[in-house]
C-alpha positions in Angstrom: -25.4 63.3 -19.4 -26.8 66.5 -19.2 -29.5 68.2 -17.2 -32.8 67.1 -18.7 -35.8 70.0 -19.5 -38.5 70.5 -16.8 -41.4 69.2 -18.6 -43.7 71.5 -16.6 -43.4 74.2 -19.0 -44.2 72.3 -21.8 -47.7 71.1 -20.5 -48.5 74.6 -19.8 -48.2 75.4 -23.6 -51.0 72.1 -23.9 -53.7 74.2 -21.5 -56.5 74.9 -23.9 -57.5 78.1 -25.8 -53.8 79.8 -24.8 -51.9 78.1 -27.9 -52.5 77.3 -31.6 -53.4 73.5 -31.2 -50.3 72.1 -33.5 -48.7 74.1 -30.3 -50.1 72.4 -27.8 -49.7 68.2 -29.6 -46.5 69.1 -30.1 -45.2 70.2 -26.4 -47.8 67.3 -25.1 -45.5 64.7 -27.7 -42.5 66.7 -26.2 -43.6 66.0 -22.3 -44.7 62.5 -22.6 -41.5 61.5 -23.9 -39.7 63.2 -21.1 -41.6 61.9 -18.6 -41.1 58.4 -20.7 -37.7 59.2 -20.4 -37.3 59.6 -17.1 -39.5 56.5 -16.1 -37.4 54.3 -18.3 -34.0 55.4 -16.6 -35.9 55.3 -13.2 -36.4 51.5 -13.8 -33.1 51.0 -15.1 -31.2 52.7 -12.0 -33.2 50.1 -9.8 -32.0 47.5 -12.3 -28.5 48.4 -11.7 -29.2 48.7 -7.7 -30.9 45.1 -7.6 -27.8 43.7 -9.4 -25.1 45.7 -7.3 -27.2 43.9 -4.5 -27.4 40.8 -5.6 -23.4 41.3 -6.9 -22.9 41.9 -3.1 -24.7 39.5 -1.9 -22.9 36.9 -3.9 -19.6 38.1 -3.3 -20.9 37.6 0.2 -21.8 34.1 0.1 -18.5 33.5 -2.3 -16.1 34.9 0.7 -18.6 32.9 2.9 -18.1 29.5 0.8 -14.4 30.0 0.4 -14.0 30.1 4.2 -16.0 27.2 5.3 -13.8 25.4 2.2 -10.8 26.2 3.9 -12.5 25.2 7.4 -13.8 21.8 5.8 -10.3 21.0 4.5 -8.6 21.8 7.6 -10.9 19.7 9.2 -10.2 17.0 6.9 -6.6 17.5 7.6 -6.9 16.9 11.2 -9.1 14.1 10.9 -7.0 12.3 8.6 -3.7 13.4 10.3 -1.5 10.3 10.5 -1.4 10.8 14.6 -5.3 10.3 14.2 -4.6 7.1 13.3 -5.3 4.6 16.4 -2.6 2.7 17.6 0.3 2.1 20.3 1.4 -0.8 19.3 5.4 -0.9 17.7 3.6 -2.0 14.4 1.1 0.8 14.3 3.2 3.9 15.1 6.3 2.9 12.5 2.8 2.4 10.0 2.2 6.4 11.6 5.8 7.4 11.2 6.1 6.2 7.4 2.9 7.8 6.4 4.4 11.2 7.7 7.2 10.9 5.5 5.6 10.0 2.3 2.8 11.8 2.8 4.2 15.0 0.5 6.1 12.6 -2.4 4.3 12.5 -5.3 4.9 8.0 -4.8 2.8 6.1 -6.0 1.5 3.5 -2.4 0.2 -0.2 -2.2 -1.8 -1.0 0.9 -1.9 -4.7 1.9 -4.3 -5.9 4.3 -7.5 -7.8 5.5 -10.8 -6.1 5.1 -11.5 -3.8 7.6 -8.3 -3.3 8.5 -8.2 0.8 7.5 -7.0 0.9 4.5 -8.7 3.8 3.0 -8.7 6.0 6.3 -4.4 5.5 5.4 -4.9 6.6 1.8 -6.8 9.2 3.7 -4.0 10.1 5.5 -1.8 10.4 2.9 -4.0 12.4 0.6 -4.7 15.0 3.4 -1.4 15.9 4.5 0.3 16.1 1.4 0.3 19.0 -1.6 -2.6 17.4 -3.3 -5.0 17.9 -0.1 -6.5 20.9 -1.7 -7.8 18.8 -4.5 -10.1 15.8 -4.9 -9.4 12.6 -3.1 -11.5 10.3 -5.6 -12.2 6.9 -4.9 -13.2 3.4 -6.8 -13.5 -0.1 -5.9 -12.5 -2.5 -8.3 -14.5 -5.3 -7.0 -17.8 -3.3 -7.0 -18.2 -2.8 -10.9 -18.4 -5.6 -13.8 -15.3 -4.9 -16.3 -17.9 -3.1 -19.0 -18.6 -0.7 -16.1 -15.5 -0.8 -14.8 -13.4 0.8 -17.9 -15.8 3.7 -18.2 -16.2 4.4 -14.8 -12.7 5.2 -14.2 -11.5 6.2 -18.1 -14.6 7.8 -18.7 -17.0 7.1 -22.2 -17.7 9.9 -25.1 -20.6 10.8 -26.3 -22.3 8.1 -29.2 -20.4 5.4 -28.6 -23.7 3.3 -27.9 -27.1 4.7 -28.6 -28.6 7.0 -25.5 -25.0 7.2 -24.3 -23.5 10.3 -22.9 -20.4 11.6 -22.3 -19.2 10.8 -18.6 -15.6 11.9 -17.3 -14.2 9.2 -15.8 -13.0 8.8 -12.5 -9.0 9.9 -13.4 -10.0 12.6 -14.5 -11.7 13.5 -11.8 -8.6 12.7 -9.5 -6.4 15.3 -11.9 -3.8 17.1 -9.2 -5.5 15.0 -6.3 -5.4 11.4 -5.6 -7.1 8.2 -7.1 -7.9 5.4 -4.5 -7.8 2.3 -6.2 -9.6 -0.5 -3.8 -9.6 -4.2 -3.9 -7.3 -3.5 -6.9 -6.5 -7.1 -7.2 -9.7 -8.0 -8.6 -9.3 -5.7 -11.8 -9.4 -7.4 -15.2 -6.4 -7.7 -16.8 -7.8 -5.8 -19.7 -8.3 -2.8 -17.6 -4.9 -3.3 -15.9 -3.1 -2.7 -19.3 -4.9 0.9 -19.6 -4.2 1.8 -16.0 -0.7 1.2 -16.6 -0.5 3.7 -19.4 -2.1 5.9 -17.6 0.8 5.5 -15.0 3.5 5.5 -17.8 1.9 8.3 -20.3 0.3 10.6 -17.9 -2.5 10.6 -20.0 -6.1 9.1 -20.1 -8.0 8.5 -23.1 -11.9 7.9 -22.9 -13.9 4.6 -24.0 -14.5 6.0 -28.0 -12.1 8.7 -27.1 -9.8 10.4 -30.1 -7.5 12.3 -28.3 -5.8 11.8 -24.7 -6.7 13.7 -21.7 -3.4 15.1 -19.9 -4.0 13.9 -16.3 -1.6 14.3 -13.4 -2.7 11.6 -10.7 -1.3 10.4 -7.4 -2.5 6.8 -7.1 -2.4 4.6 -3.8 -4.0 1.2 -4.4 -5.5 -1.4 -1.9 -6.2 -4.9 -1.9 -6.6 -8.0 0.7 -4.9 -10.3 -1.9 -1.2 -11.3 -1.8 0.0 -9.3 -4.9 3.1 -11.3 -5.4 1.2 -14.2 -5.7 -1.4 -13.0 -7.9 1.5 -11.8 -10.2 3.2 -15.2 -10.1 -0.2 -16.7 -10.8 -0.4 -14.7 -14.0 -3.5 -12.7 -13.1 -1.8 -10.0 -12.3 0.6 -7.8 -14.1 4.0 -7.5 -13.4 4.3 -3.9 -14.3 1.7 -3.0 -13.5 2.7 -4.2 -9.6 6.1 -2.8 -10.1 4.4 0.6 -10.9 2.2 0.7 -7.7 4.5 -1.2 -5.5 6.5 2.3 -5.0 5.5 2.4 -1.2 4.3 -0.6 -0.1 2.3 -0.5 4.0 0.8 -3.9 5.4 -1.9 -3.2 8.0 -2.2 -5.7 10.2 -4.7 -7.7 11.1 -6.4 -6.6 14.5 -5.4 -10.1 15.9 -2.0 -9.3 15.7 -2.4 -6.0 17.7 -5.1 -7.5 20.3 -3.0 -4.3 22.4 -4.8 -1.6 20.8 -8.3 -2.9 21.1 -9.2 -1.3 24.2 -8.3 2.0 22.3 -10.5 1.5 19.9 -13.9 0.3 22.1 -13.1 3.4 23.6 -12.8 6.2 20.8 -16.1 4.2 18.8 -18.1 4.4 22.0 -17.3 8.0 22.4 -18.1 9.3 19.2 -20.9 7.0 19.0 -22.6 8.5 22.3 -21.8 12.1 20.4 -23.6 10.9 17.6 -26.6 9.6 19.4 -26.6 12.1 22.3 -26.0 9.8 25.1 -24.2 10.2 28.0 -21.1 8.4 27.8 -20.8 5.0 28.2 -17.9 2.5 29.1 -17.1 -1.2 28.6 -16.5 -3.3 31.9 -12.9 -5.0 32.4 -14.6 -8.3 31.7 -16.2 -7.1 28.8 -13.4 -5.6 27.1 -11.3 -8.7 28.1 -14.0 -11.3 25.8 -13.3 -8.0 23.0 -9.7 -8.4 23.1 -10.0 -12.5 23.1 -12.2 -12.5 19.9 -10.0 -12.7 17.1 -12.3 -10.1 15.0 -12.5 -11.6 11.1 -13.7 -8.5 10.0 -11.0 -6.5 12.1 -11.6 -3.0 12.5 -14.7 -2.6 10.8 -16.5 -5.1 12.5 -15.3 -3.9 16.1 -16.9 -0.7 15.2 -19.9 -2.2 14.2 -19.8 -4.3 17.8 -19.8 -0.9 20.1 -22.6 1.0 17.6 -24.8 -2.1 18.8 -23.8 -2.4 22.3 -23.7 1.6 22.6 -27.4 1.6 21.1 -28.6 -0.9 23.4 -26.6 0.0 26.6 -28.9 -0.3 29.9 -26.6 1.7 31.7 -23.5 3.7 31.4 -20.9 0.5 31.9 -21.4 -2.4 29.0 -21.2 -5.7 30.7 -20.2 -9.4 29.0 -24.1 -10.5 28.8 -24.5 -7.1 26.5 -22.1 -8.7 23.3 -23.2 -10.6 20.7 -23.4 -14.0 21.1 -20.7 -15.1 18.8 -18.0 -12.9 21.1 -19.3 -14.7 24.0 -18.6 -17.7 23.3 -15.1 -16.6 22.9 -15.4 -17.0 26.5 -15.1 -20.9 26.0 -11.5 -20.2 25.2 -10.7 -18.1 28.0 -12.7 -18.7 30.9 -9.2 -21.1 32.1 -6.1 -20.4 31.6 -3.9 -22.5 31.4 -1.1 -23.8 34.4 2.4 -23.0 33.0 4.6 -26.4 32.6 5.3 -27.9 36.2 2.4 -27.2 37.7 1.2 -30.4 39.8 -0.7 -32.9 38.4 -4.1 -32.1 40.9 -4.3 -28.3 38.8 -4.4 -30.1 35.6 -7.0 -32.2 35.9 -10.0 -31.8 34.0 -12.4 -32.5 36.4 -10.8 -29.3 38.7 -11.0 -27.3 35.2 -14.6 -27.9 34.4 -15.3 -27.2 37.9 -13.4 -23.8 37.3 -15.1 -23.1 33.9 -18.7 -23.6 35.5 -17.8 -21.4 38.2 -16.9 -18.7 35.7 -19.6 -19.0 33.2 -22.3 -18.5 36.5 -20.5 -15.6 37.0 -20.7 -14.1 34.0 -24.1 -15.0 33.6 -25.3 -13.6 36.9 -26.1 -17.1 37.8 -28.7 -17.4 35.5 -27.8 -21.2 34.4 -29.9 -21.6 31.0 -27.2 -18.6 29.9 -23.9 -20.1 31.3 -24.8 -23.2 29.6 -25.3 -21.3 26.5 -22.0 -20.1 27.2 -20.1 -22.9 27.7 -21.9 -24.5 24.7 -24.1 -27.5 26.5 -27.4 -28.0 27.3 -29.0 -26.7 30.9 -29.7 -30.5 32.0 -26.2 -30.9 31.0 -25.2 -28.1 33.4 -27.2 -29.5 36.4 -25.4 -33.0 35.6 -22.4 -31.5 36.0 -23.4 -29.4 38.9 -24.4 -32.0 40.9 -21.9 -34.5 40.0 -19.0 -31.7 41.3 -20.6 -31.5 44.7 -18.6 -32.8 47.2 -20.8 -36.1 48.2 -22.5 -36.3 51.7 -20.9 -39.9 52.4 -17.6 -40.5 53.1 
């Protein structure tokens, strides 16, 4: 672009009396458009800087997003790591060693186990450290959704099937080149079964109303705290479909089957729940974690975690004594307050009069002698208590 005319020259043909007046309109015309000129590319050059700006400045926060999504992932990684996994116990650190390995197949996995036994924190684990980390780990529950909702949450629904309906992308989809976590998968309907299997077989998902198939490529690891086999030979269950899954199979175990690892596990809950609630840290006593690893935990590890949040929440000092659990582990104290003589002991260690004795004597200690709570403990009355109390002293007459 070339140099543009001073317009100063121009106005001084406009000054009255110098010029012929068609003179003078004309280099007024001729200066105000300059000067329009001039204005208009003045606004546009701060156009273009604004947007340079704002080009940096999102290129800025791009770099900036890209580096905490690396940092998030790797993060992910470590906390889903298979050596994150808690557990010494021969059972738990094969379970460790075989996640390593699969980890990076493209297998299809089954996880058997109780709820609240882990099972997604493996799927986890095996979504993290494998090739399909850097893409979604997507996750249902089969038991959560009526089979209506079921089908188009995970095959996803087109626009117009039903009126005010719109087109959702179903939950496979979502999972293409990451990994779809399938729990409680023993309660899908057999209906839905016979899709998810040609999903498996075809590679492809078609959409509730759907025309044309949607190329997916889909890791799968499935869940459930049913007996599969069973289910199968009970004929609500599909053969192939198990066949399909049943790749890799893991059974967690119960937490009453690795009573061992318990003490691990108080420990790392009551740590990260003190970082959570910015307490200093606070331990269980040897008494208390012995009633934790007596309890035989129905709801496993879940509901272990759930027992140190409370008792963390409500700790009066930094150590967690027995009187601090819930009542229902306490009265696992019933069961463990005597043990019992090994064959061949005499006769006089047996008898349940020296065992009672033995069981009052514990439950007062538990209970700080306070004896309304050591007869809650041992499940009588407090009259009942004194009865017994006073019929074990040693009488006065001989």
């Amino acid at each position: 672009m070339g140099k543009r005319p001073d317009p100063q020259p121009l106005f001084e043909l406009t000054k009255e009396g110098l010029y012929p007046p068609q003179i003078s309109a004309l280099a007024e015309s001729f200066g105000m458009m300059i000067i329009k000129v001039e204005a208009r590319e003045f606004k546009l050059r701060q156009t273009i800087e604004r947007l340079q700006q704002s080009n940096r400045e999102l290129e800025a926060a791009k770099a900036l997003l890209q580096q905490q999504n690396r940092s998030l992932k790797q993060n992910l990684r470590q906390r889903f790591a298979p050596q994150q996994i808690i557990g010494h116990t021969p059972v738990m650190q094969h379970l460790i060693t075989s996640i390593e390995k699969i980890a990076d197949t493209p297998l299809n996995v089954l996880i058997e186990g109780e709820t609240g036994t882990g099972k997604e924190v493996v799927a986890k684990a095996i979504h993290y450290n494998s090739a399909r980390a850097e893409f979604p780990f997507v996750a249902l529950n089969c038991a959560a959704l009526p089979e209506s909702l079921l089908e188009s949450e995970l095959f996803g629904i087109e626009k117009g099937v039903a009126t005010g309906v719109s087109q959702r992308v179903g939950r496979i989809e979502q999972a293409h080149r990451g990994t779809l976590f399938l729990d409680e998968i023993g309660d899908m309907p057999l209906s839905s079964q016979v899709k998810l299997l040609r999903v498996l077989e075809q590679r492809e998902v078609e959409r509730i109303g759907g025309r044309h198939p949607v190329g997916v490529d889909v890791r799968v690891v499935a869940a459930t705290n049913k007996n599969l086999e069973g289910e199968v030979e009970a004929g609500r269950f599909r053969a192939d479909l198990y066949y399909r899954l049943n790749v890799v199979k893991f059974r967690l175990p119960p937490l009453r089957e690795r009573r061992e690892d318990i003490p691990l596990l108080v420990n790392f809950f009551a740590d990260a729940c003190c970082l959570v609630m910015r307490k200093r840290r606070v331990s269980f006593s040897d008494d208390a974690l012995r009633l934790l690893m007596a309890y035989d935990w129905p709801g496993n590890v879940r509901e272990l975690r759930n027992e140190v949040e409370r008792c963390v929440a409500l700790a009066a000092s930094s150590t967690i004594q027995t009187d601090e659990l819930s009542e229902e582990i306490r009265r696992t104290l019933l069961s463990t307050l005597v043990e019992v003589p090994p064959v061949g002991a005499s006769a006089v260690s047996c008898n349940l009069e020296a065992i009672e004795r033995e069981a009052i004597a514990r439950a007062l200690a538990y209970a700080n002698g306070n004896k309304s709570e050591a007869a809650r403990l041992l499940g009588i009355s407090r009259e009942g208590l004194r009865r017994k109390l006073l019929r074990s002293r040693p009488s006065s007459k001989r």
